[in-house]
N, C-alpha and C positions, 0 to 999 in steps of 0.2 A: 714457590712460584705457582705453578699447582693449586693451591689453596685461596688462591688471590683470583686467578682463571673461572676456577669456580664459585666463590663469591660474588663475582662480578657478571658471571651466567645468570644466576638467579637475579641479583639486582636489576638488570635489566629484562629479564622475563619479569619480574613483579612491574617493574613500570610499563614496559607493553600490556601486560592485562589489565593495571589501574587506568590507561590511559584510554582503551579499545572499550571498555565495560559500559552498558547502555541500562539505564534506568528505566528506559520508559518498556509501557506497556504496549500489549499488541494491538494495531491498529484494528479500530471497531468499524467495521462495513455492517450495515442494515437497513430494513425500510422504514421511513417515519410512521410515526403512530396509526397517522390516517394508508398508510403507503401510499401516499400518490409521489412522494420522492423517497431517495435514497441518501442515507447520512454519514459521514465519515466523519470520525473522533478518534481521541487520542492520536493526535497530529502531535509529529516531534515538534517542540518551540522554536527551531531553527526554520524550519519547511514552513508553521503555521505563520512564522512573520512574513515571509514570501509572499505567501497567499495572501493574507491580508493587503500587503500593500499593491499585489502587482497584479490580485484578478480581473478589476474591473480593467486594468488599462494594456494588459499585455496577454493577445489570444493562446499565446501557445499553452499559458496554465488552464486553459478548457481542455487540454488533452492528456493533463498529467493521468484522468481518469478515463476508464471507457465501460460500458455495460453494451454485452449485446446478449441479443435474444438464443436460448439456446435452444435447437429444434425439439419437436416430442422425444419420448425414448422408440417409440417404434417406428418413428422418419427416418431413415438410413440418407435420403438421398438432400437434404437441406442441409443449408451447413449454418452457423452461427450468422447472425447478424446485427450490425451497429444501430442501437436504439438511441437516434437521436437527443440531444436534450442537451440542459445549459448550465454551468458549475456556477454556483453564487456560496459564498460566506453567510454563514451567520452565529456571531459569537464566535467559538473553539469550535463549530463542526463545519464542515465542508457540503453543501448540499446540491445532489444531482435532478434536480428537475427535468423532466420529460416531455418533447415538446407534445407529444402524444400519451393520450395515460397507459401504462403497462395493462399489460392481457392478463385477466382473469386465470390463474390455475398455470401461464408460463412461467419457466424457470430461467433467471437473468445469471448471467455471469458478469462480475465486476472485475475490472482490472486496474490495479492502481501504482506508480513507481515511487507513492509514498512511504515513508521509515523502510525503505530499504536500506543495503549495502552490498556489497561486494565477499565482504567476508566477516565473522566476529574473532573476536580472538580465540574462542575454541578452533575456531576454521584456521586461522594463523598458525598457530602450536603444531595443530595437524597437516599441516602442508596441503588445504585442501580450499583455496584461495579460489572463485571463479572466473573465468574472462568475463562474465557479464553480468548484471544487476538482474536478479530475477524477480519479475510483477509480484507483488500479493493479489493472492484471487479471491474470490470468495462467491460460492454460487445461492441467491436469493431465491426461494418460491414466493413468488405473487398467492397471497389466500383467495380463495375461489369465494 
C-alpha cells in the first residue's frame, strides 16, 4: 500500500512540474535604437494575442505598462513620476512612445504585469506561493 502512496506522490509531482514548467524567455525592456521610445519583446504568445487584438480598442491595455521618471541620486526630496505616453504594437514588440521626449542623462523606471505569475513550480514544491503578482521592473538610462 505503501509503495503505491508513493508512486502516486511522484506521479503527480511529475505532472505538476511538467504542467507549471515555462519556456519562454525573460521579458526584454529597452530603448529603441534611436531612444525616442521604449520596446518590449519576448511577450508570452498568450498575452502577445491580447495585445494584438484589444490595444487599439480597449484603454485599459495602455496601463498594463508604466514608466516614470526617477529623481537624481542626490534629490532626496522628489519622488518618482509618470512619463506620459502611448502603448502601440508593432510586429512581437510592444512599444512605449512618449508624449514628450525623455530627458537627456534621466534614469526611467519601467513597470510591466507582463509574463508574470503568481508562483513557479519551484515556488509550489517550496510552499512559497505569493498573495500577489509582482511587476517586472527594469530601470533605463537615457544616453546623455
Amino acid at each position: 500500500m505503501f509503495k503505491y502512496k508513493l508512486y502516486l506522490y511522484f506521479v503527480l509531482s511529475g505532472l505538476l512540474l511538467a504542467c507549471n514548467t515555462q519556456d519562454a524567455t525573460p521579458l526584454s525592456i529597452r530603448f529603441s535604437a534611436d531612444s525616442s521610445s521604449i520596446l518590449v519583446s519576448s511577450i508570452e504568445p498568450a498575452a502577445l494575442l491580447q495585445l494584438k487584438n484589444n490595444i487599439k480598442t480597449d484603454t485599459m491595455y495602455q496601463k498594463i505598462l508604466s514608466v516614470l521618471e526617477t529623481p537624481a541620486d542626490d534629490d532626496s526630496t522628489s519622488m518618482e513620476r509618470e512619463w506620459p505616453g502611448k502603448l502601440i504594437m508593432q510586429g512581437e514588440n510592444l512599444v512605449f512612445r512618449p508624449d514628450s521626449p525623455f530627458v537627456k542623462g534621466k534614469t526611467y523606471l519601467v513597470e510591466t504585469m507582463l509574463n508574470t505569475q503568481f508562483a513557479g513550480s519551484g515556488d509550489v514544491t517550496r510552499s512559497e506561493i505569493g498573495h500577489q503578482i509582482k511587476k517586472q521592473q527594469k530601470m533605463l538610462k537615457y544616453p546623455k
